[in-house]
C-alpha positions in Angstrom: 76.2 78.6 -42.3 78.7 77.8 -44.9 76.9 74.4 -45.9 74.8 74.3 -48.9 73.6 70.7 -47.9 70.0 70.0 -46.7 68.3 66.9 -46.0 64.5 66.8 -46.2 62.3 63.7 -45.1 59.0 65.2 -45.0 57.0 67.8 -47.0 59.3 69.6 -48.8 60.6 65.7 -50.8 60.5 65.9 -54.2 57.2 64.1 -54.3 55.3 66.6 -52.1 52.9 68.9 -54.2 52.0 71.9 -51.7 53.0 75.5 -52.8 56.1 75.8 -50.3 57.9 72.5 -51.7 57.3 73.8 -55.3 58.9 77.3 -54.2 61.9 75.3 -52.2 62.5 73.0 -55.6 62.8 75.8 -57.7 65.6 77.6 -55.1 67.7 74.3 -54.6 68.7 71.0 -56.9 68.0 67.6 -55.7 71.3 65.2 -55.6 69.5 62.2 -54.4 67.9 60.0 -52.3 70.1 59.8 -48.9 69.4 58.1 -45.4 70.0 59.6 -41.5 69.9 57.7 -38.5 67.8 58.5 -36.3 63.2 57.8 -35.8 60.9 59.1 -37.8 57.1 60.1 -36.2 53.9 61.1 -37.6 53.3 64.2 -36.3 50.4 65.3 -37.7 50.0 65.1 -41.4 53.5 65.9 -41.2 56.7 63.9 -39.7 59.3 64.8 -37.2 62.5 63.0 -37.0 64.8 62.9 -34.1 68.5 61.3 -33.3 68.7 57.4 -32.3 71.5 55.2 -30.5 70.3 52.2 -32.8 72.2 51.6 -35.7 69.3 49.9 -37.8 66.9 53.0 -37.4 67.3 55.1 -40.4 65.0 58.2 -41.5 64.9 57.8 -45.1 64.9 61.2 -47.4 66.7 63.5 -49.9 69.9 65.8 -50.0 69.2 69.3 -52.0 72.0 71.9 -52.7 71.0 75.1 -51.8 71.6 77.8 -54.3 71.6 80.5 -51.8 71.9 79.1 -48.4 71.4 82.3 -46.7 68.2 83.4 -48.3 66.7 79.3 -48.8 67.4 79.6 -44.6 65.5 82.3 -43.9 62.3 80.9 -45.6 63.0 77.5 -44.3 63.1 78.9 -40.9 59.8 80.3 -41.1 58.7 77.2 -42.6 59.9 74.6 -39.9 58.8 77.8 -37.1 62.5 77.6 -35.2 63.1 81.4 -37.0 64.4 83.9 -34.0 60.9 85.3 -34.0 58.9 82.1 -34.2 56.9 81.3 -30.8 58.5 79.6 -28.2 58.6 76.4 -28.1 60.1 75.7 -31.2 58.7 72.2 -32.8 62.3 72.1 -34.7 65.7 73.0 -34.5 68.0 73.1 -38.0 71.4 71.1 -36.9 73.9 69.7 -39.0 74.4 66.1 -39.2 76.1 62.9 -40.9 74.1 61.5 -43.9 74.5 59.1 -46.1 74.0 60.1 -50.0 75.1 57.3 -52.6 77.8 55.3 -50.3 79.3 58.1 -48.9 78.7 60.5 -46.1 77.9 63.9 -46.4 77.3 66.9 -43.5 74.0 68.2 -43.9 71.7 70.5 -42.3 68.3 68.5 -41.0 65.7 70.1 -39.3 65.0 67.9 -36.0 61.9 67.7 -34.3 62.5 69.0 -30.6 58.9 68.0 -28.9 58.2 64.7 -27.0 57.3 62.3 -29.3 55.6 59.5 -26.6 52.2 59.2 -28.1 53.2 60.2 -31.4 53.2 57.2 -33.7 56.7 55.9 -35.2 56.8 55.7 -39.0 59.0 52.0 -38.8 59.9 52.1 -42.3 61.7 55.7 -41.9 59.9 56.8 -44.6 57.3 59.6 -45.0 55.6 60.0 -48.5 53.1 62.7 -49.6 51.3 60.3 -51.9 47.6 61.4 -52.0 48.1 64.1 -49.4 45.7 67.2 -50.3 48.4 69.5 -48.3 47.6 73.1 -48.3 50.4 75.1 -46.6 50.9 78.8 -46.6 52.9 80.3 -49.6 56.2 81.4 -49.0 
């Protein structure tokens, strides 16, 4: 657990206004926009990205540095519901991964989404935003 890397492509962006993004921002600073590749889905007012073989397919998001990886884990955990004592089956797993942060690449943890995605719609443009979204999410 040594890497303080974490790329976010969903709720927890800079842009997202809930209570648990403002709490993450405060524990971790942003270095910038970055880009995986792999498919992102609408989930439910929420987005799940998961690994693709196509080169062109890119989940577009941001890389924070962690100030303490341990403890921002834990309440990450909880957050993404893949901690030990979340209920089984977890929606998503945290794995490291490749991604690509101002020309160069960077190892990352990424939380992947780990349920079947057929008849879950595919965001094209690899993006999710959390313009106008009236999120309320539990405080962490």
């Amino acid at each position: 657990m040594n890497c303080p890397y974490l790329f976010v492509y969903g709720t927890l962006k800079s842009d997202a206004m809930n209570a648990n993004a403002q709490n993450f921002h405060q524990h971790a600073h942003l270095l910038g926009h970055a880009c995986w590749q792999g498919r992102l889905y609408l989930v439910s007012n929420y987005p799940g990205a998961v690994p693709s073989a196509i080169k062109t397919e890119y989940v577009l998001g941001e890389v924070w540095q962690l100030h303490r990886p341990e403890q921002a884990f834990s309440f990450l955990d909880e957050y993404e519901e893949c901690a030990p004592q979340s209920p089984l089956p977890h929606e998503y797993e945290r794995v490291l991964a490749p991604v690509q942060l101002g020309g160069q690449t960077l190892t990352a943890w990424i939380y992947l989404y780990r349920l079947e995605t057929a008849g879950l719609r595919q965001i094209l443009s690899g993006e999710f935003t959390n313009d106008n979204q009236q999120l309320i999410w539990r405080a962490l």
